[in-house]
N, C-alpha and C positions, 0 to 999 in steps of 0.2 A: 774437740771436746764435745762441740755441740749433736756433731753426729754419735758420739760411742754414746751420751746420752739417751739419746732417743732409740738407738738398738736397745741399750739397757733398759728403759720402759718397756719396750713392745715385747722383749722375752720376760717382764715383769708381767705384764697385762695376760700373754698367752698362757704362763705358770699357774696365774691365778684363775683364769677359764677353765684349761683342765682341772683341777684340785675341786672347781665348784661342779664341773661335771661328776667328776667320780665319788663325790658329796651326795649328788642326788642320786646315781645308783644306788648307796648302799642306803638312803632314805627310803627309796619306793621297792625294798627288799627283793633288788635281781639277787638270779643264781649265783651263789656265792663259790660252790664248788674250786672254780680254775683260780680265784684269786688268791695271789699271797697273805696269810694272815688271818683270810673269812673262813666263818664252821660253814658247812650245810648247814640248808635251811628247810626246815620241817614246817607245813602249816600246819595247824588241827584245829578243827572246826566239830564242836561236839553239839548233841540234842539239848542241850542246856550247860547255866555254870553258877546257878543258885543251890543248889541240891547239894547235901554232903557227898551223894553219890562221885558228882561230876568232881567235884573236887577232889575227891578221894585218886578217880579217873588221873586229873593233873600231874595230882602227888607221883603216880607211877609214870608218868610219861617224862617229867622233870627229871626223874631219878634214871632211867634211860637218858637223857638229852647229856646229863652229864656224865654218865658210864660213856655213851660214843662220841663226846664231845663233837657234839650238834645244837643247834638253834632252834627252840620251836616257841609257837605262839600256840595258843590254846582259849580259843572262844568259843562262848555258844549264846542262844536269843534267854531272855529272862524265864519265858513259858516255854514248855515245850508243844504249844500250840501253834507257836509262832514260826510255823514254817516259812512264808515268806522270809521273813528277818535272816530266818538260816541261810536262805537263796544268797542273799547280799550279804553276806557274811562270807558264804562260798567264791562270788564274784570276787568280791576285795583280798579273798585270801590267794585266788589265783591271778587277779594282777598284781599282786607281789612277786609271783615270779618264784615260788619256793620249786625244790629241787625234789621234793616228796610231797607228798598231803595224806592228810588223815580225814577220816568224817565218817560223822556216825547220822545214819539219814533220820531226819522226823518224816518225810513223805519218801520211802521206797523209791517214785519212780520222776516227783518233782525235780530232782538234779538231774537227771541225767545229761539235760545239752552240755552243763557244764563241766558234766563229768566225761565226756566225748572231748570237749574244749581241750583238759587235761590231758586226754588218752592222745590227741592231735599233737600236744607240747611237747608229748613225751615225759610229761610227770607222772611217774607210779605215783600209786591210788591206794591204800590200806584203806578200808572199811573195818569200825570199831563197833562197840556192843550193836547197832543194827547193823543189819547186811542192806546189799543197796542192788535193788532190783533191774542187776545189769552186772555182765563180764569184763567188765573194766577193772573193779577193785583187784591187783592181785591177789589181796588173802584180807581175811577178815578175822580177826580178835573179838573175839566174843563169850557169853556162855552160851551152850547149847537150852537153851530158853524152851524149848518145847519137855524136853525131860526134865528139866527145873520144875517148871509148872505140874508137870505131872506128879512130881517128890510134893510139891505143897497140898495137890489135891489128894493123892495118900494120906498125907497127914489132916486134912479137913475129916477124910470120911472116919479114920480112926477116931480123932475128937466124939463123933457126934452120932457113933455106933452106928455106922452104915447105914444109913438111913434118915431122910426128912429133908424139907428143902432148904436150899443155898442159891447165893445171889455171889457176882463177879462183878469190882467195880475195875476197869480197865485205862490205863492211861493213855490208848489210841486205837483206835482202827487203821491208821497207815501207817503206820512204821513196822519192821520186822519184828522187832520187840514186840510191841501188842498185841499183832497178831498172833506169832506163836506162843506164847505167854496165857492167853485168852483161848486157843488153840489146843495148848498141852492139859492144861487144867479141864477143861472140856472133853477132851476127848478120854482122858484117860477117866473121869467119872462118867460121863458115859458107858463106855465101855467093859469098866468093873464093878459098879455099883447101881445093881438095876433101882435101887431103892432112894437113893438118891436123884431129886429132883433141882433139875436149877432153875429157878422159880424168874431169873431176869438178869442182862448183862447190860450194864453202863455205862459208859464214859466219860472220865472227869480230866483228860487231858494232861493226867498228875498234879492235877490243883488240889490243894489241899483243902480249900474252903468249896472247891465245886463239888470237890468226890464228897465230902461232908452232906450237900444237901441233897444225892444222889443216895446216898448212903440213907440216911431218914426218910427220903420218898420211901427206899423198899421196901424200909423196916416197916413204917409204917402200913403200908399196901399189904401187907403178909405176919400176922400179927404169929403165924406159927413158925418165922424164919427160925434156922439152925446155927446158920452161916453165912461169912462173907468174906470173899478172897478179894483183897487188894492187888492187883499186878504189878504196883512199886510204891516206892517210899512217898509218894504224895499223893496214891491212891489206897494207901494202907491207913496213913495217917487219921485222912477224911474218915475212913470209919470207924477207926475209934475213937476221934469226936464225936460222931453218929452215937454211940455206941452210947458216948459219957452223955451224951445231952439228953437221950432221949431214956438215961434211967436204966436202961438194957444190960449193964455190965454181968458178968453172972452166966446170963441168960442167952448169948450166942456169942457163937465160938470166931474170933476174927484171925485168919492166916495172912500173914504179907508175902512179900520181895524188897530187897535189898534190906538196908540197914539205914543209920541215922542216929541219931540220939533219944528222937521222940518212941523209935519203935525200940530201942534198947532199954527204954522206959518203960515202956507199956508191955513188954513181956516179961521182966522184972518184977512188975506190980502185976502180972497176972491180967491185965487187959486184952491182951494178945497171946494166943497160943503159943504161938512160933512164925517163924519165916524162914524163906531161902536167901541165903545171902549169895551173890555174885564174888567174884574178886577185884573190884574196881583199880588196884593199884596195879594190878598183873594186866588187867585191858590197857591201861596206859602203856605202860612198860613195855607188854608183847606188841602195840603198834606201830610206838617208835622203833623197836627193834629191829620188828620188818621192813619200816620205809627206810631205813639206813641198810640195809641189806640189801634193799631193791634198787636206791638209787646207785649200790656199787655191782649192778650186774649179780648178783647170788641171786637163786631159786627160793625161793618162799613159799611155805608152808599155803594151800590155799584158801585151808581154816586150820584157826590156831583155836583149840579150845582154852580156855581158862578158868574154866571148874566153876562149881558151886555147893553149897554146905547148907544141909537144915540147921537151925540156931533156935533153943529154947531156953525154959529157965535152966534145965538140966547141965545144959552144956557151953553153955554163954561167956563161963568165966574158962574154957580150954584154952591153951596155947593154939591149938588151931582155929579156931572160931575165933580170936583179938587178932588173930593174923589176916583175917578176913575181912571183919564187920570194923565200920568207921562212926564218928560222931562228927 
């Protein structure tokens, strides 16, 4: 008795070792794939997840996670300044061990070792609204941002009869977004509008209270400003507080990007012209779709567009345009 005892301890003790081992696998998020029971595992790692934008982003990737019945996690740093934060965000999402990853770059070309890291693991790589200044992503979900911009600077010079100067407040200089963004809008008043002058381009990071006092430096510096393009919802925002503080309404003409509640407000009330909206729920949606496609061996699109739509007072209340713009 005393010996079947102590067998039956030590296959008790062994039971329990295994169970706590296979415990801390599915803890520290290994590849889930070969196990009975577990989805895949999607990481995504976004330029932020304050913004209605990014959320909205979520919503669509959520809603794929549970059409392929897959697992994903969805972060991003508070600012979208906060590139570092995004690094260690990237680190931690790749010692999980997911079996796809998503990421939409703040610095273009700051990931890349880890994005080599991945390409070494053998994890496909989806790049979302920014592209990532490297052949690793198989396909990128995005809108085509430089034609985007160029629809908002059409509609700048219309406001403002082709002519007089205009200022650009921008949310980065390194990421794809801002550059082509900054880019599109740019070149195409250049290019069609000799009479328009762009009197100054700034950078507020997408902060709402930076682009704000960026937005009053200009206004004030150029007392004959026309205009001011936001490149997103927290470089839009800033100037039309600019805009309200400094007494201005009226008297120049503000175009954004993306959507929100604040800029669905202020073009309602005539603060705002108009904007381009993106499709934030479709960039979700189309990213997880391709990392579930690529970690099962399919060919993947190698840019997936996902549209975008000017949005004014005119056509705010469309079925197309509520299927776009979020709060």
């Amino acid at each position: 008795m005393k010996k079947r005892s102590w067998f039956l301890g030590s296959m008790l003790a062994v039971s329990m070792i295994l169970g706590a081992c296979n415990s801390d696998d599915t803890e520290s998020g290994t590849s889930s794939t070969g196990s009975s029971g577990d989805k895949p595992y999607v990481a995504i790692v976004s330029k932020g997840f304050q913004h209605q934008f990014w959320q909205a982003v979520k919503q669509g990737a959520e809603q794929a996670a549970d059409e392929f019945d897959v697992k994903i996690t969805f972060e991003g740093p508070e600012s979208e300044s906060q590139v570092d934060k995004q690094i260690e965000m990237l680190r931690a999402a790749l010692d999980k061990k997911p079996d796809a990853l998503g990421f939409a770059a703040l610095d273009s070309q700051a990931a890349t070792p880890l994005l080599e890291e991945a390409k070494d693991k053998k994890i496909p790589v989806v790049a979302f609204d920014s592209g990532v200044d490297s052949d690793i992503p198989l396909a990128t979900a995005s809108t085509d941002n430089k034609a985007a911009a160029a629809l908002a600077a059409d509609k700048m010079a219309e406001f403002i009869g082709k002519e007089g100067k205009i200022a650009l407040i921008v949310h980065d200089q390194t990421s794809v977004t801002g550059v082509q963004r900054r880019d599109g809008f740019k070149e195409q008043i250049e290019s069609k509008y000799p009479n328009i002058e762009i009197v100054d381009i700034q950078y507020g990071g997408g902060d709402h209270l930076k682009s704000t006092d960026l937005a009053k430096a200009i206004i004030s510096a150029h007392s004959d400003l026309k205009g001011i393009f936001g490149s997103n919802e927290g470089s839009a925002i800033g100037v039309v507080n600019a805009v309200q503080e400094l007494n201005k309404s009226g008297d120049l003409v503000v175009v954004g990007f993306d959507s929100g509640k604040q800029q669905i407000d202020a073009i309602k009330s005539g603060l705002m012209a108009g904007a381009v909206t993106q499709n934030p729920v479709g960039i979700g949606y189309e990213t997880v779709k391709a990392a579930v496609d690529a970690m099962n061996g399919k060919t993947v699109e190698k840019t997936i567009d996902t549209g975008f739509y000017w949005y004014d007072k005119e056509n705010i209340d469309s079925d197309e345009i509520k299927a776009a713009i979020y709060e």
